[in-house]
C-alpha positions in Angstrom: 0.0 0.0 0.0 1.5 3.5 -0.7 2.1 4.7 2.3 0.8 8.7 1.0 -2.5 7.1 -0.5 -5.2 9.4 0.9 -3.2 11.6 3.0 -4.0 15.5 3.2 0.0 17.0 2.7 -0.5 19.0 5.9 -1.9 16.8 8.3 0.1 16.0 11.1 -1.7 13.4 12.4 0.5 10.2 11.7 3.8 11.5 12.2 5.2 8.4 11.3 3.9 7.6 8.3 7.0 8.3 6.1 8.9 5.8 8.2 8.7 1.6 7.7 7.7 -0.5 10.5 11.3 -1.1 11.7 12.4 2.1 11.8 8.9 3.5 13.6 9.7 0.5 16.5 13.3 2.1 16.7 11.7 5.6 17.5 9.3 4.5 19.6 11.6 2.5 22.0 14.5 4.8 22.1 11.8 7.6 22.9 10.7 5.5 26.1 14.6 4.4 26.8 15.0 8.3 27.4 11.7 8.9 29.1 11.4 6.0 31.4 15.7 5.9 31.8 15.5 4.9 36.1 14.2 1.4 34.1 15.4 0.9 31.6 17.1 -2.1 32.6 13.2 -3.6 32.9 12.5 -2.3 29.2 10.9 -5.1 27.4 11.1 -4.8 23.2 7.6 -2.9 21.6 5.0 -5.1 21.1 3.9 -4.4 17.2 1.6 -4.7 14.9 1.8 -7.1 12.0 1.9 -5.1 8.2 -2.0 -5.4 7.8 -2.7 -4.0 11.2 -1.0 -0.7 10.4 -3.3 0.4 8.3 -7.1 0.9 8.2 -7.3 0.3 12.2 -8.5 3.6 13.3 -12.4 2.6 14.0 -12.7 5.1 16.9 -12.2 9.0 16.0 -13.4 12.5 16.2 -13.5 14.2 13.1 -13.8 17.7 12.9 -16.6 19.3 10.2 -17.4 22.1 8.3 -20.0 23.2 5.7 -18.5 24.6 2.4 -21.3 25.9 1.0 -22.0 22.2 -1.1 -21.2 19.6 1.1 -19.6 18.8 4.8 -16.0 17.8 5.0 -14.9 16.0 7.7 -11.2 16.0 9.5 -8.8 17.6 11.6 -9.3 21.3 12.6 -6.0 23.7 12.8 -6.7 26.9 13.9 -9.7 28.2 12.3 -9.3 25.5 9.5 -10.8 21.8 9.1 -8.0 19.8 7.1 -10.1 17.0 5.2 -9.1 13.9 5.1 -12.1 11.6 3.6 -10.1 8.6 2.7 -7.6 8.3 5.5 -5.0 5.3 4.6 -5.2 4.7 8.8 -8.9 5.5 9.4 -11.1 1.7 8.6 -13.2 1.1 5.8 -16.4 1.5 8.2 -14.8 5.5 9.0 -14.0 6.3 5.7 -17.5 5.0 4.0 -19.5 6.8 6.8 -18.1 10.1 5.7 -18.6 8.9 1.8 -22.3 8.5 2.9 -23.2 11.3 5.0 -21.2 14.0 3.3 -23.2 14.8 0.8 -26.4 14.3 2.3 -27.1 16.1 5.6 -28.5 19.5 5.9 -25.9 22.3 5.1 -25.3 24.1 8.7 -28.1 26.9 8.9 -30.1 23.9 9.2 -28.0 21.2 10.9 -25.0 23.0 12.8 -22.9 19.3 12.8 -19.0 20.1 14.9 -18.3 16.6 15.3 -18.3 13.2 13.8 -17.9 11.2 16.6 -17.7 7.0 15.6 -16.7 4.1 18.0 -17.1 1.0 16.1 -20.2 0.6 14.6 -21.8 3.5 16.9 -21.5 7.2 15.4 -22.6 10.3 16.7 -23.1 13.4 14.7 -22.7 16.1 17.4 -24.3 19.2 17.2 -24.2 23.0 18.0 -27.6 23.5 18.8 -30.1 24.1 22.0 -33.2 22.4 20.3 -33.7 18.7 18.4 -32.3 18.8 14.6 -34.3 18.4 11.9 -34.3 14.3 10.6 -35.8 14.7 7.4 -32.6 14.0 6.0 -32.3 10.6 6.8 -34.1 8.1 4.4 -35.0 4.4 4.4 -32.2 4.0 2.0 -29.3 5.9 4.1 -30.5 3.8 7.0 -29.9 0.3 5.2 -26.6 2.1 3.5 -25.4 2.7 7.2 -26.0 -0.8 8.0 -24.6 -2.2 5.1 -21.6 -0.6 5.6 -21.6 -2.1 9.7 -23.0 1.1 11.3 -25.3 -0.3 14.0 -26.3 2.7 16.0 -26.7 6.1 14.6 -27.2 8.9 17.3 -27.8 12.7 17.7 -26.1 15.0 20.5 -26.9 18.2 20.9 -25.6 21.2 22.9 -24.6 24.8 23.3 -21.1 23.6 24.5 -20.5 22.1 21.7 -16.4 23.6 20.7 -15.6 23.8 24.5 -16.2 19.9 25.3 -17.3 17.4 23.0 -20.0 15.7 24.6 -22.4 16.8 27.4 -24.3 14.8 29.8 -28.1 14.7 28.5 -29.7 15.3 24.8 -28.5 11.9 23.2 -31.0 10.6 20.5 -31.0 7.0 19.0 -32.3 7.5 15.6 -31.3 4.6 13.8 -30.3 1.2 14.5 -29.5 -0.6 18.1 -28.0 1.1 21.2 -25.1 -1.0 21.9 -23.0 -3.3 19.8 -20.6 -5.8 20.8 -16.7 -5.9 20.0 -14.7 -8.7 18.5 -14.3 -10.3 22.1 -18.0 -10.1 22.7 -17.7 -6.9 24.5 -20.4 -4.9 25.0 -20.4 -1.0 24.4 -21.9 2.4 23.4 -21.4 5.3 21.5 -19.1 7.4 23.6 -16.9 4.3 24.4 -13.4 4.2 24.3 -12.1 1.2 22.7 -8.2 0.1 21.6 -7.7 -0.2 18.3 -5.8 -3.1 17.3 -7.4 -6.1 19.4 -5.5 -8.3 19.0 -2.5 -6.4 20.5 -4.8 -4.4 23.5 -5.8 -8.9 24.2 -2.3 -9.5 24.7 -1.5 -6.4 26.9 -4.3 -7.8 29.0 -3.6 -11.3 29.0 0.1 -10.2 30.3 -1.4 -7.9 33.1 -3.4 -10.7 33.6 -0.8 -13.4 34.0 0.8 -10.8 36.1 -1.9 -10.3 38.6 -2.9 -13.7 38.7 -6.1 -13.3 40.9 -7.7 -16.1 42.2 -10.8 -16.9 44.4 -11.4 -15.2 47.0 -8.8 -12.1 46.0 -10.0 -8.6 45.3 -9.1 -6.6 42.5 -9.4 -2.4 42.3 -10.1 -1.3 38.7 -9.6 2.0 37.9 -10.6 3.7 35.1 -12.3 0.6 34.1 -14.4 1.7 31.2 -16.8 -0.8 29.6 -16.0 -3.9 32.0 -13.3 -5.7 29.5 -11.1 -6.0 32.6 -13.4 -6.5 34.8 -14.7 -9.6 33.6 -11.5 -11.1 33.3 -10.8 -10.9 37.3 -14.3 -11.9 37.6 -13.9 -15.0 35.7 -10.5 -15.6 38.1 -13.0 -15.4 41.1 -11.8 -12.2 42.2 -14.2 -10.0 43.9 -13.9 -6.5 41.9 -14.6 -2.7 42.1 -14.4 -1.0 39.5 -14.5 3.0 38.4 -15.4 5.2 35.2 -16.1 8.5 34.1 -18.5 7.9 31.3 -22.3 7.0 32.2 -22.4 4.9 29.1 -19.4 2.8 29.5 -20.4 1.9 33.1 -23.8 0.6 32.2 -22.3 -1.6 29.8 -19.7 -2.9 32.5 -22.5 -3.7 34.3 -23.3 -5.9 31.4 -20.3 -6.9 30.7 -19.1 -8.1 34.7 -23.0 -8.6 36.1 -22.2 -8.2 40.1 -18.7 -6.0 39.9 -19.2 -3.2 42.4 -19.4 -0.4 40.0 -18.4 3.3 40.7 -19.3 6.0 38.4 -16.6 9.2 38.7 -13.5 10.2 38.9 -10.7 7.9 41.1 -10.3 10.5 43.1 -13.6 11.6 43.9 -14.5 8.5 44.4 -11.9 7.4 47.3 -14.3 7.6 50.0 -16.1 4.5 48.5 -13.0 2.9 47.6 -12.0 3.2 51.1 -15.0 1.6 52.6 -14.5 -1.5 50.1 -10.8 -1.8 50.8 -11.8 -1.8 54.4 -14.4 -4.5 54.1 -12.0 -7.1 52.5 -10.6 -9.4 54.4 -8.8 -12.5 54.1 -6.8 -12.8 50.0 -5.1 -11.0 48.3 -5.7 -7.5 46.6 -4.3 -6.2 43.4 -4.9 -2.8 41.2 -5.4 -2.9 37.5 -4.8 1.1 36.0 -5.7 2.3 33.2 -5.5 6.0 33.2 -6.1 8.9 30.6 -3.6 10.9 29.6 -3.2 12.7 32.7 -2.1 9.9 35.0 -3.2 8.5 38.7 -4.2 11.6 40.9 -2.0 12.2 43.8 -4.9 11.4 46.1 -5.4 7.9 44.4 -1.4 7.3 44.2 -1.7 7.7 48.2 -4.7 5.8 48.9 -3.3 2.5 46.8 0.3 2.7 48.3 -0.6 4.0 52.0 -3.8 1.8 52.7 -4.8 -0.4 49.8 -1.3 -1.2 49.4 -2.2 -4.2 46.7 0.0 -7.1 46.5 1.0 -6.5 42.7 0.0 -3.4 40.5 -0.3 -3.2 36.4 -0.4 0.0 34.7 -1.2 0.5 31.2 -0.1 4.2 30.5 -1.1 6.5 27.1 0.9 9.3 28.7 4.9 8.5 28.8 5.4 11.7 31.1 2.7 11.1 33.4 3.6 7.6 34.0 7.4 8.3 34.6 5.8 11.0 37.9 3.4 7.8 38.8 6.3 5.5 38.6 8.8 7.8 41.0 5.7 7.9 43.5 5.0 4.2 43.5 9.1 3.4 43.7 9.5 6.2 46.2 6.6 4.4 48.6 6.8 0.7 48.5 6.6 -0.4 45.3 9.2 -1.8 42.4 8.7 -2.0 39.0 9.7 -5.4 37.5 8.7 -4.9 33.8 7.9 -2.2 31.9 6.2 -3.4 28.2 5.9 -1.1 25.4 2.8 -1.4 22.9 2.5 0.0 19.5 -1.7 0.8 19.4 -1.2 3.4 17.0 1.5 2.7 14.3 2.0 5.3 11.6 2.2 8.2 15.0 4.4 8.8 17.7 2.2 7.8 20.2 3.0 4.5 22.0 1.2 2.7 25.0 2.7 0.6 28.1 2.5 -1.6 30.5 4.1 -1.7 33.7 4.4 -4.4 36.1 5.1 -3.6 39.6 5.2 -5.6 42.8 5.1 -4.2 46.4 8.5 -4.4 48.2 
């Protein structure tokens, strides 16, 4: 595949893509030998994708939008500027034929005032500027069985005046095609605003190695923060652990409840949260506990960091990091208070960028 084929000349969004696999994976891990130095003794080599998995793996985005006075174009906005990129060479088949569908067909923006084009999986959002309900006539019998045909199983509205600001708010969601939920390649059940990893088969073995690392068994207990839509979850849960775990997003936590029936389930951030988290570290007794972590980009809070080393203090602890610099300040903090880091495994869930993903291993001292 050529490696420029759809690419807008000024998007910066795959930094990578004029490198080759090898010398992307060479980047990557001497970027992390820098960043993570105090263990780089423990540095495991990056976990990558094979040569079909670079490309056309981007089935969760946010895409931009403007009207240009014929038709909505959908991409990256720089400054005041959206940058279209309607065939991305990264973005999957399902992305790229959404836009193919619905850019020439909805209402130009003095009628339908579309920001965003919001897709996990086969649930996409059109996100909207606007205090009252948008007009539907737009959508047709025939879009409707396009969308499906092309795997879009849920197509929602969301409207509000914050739109610019913040994405999503909390209420004015619409269903107005399709199911609610649909279910990932591991059976997996999620929503429209759910966060997802890209390239299963490499987020499976990042959890089948925190997994093997925290080894639960009946009777244990396992904290899981930032748990999202229960994919975790259910993996302690089939170990026999007893489990807690904690997300942000209304969405993703009712579908952890579906996903690991019987989890205590904490909707939130960590931190505000620790009060609860407290009372069910307290009520354990007898086992083991362990922490699974898998943060945003802006790391543990310091609050969280103290509960889990200064009371929860959990037999073994696996992070799985998107934020090199963040983890490096958690990692000091967890070293400097009881803890040791024993492996620290590098995943590549976003090839053709800079980004890069990984997992630590630590154990209590």
């Amino acid at each position: 595949m050529n490696l420029h084929e759809g690419c807008e000349p000024r998007c910066r969004g795959c930094a990578h893509r004029h490198l080759d696999a090898a010398a992307s994976a060479v980047q990557k891990r001497d970027w992390l030998a820098r960043a993570l130095a105090p263990w780089v003794d423990r540095l495991a080599e990056l976990r990558a994708p094979v040569e079909h998995e670079r490309w056309r793996y981007r089935d969760k985005v946010c895409l931009a939008t403007a009207w240009d006075g014929a038709r909505w174009q959908f991409g990256l906005r720089v400054r005041d500027e959206i940058l279209p990129i309607p065939a991305c060479p990264v973005h999957s088949q399902r992305v790229n034929a959404a836009i193919a569908l619905l850019a020439p067909v909805l209402p130009p923006a003095e009628v339908f005032p579309l920001h965003y084009h919001v897709q996990s999986g086969a649930q996409l959002t059109l996100v909207l500027k606007s205090r009252t309900v948008p007009p539907l006539d737009w959508l047709s019998p025939a879009l409707r069985e396009a969308l499906q045909a092309i795997g879009i199983e849920g197509l929602w509205l969301h409207w509000h005046g914050g739109v610019g600001r913040r994405v999503f708010a909390k209420n004015t969601w619409r269903l107005v095609s399709g199911e609610p939920h649909s279910y990932d390649v591991d059976g997996v059940r999620y929503g429209p605003a759910a966060f997802q990893q890209l390239i299963p088969r490499l987020h499976r073995m990042a959890i089948d190695e925190a997994e093997a690392w925290l080894a639960p068994r009946t009777g244990d207990a396992v904290a899981d923060l930032y748990c999202g839509a229960g994919n975790t979850l259910r993996r302690w849960q089939a170990r026999g652990a007893v489990c807690v775990g904690v997300e942000t997003e209304g969405g993703a936590l009712a579908c952890a409840a579906y996903n690991a029936p019987g989890a205590t389930l904490l909707r939130g951030t960590c931190e505000t949260r620790l009060p609860q988290l407290r009372a069910w570290g307290a009520a354990r007794s007898g086992g083991e506990t362990f922490v699974y972590a898998n943060p945003p980009r802006t790391g543990m809070e310091s609050a969280v960091l103290a509960w889990i080393t200064g009371e929860l203090r959990p037999r073994r602890l696996a992070y799985l990091a998107c934020s090199t610099g963040t983890l490096r300040r958690d990692l000091t903090v967890l070293e400097a208070t009881g803890f040791k880091v024993v492996r620290v495994a590098p995943y590549d869930f976003f090839p053709q960028t800079h980004h890069v993903e990984t997992l630590v291993l630590l154990e209590r001292v």
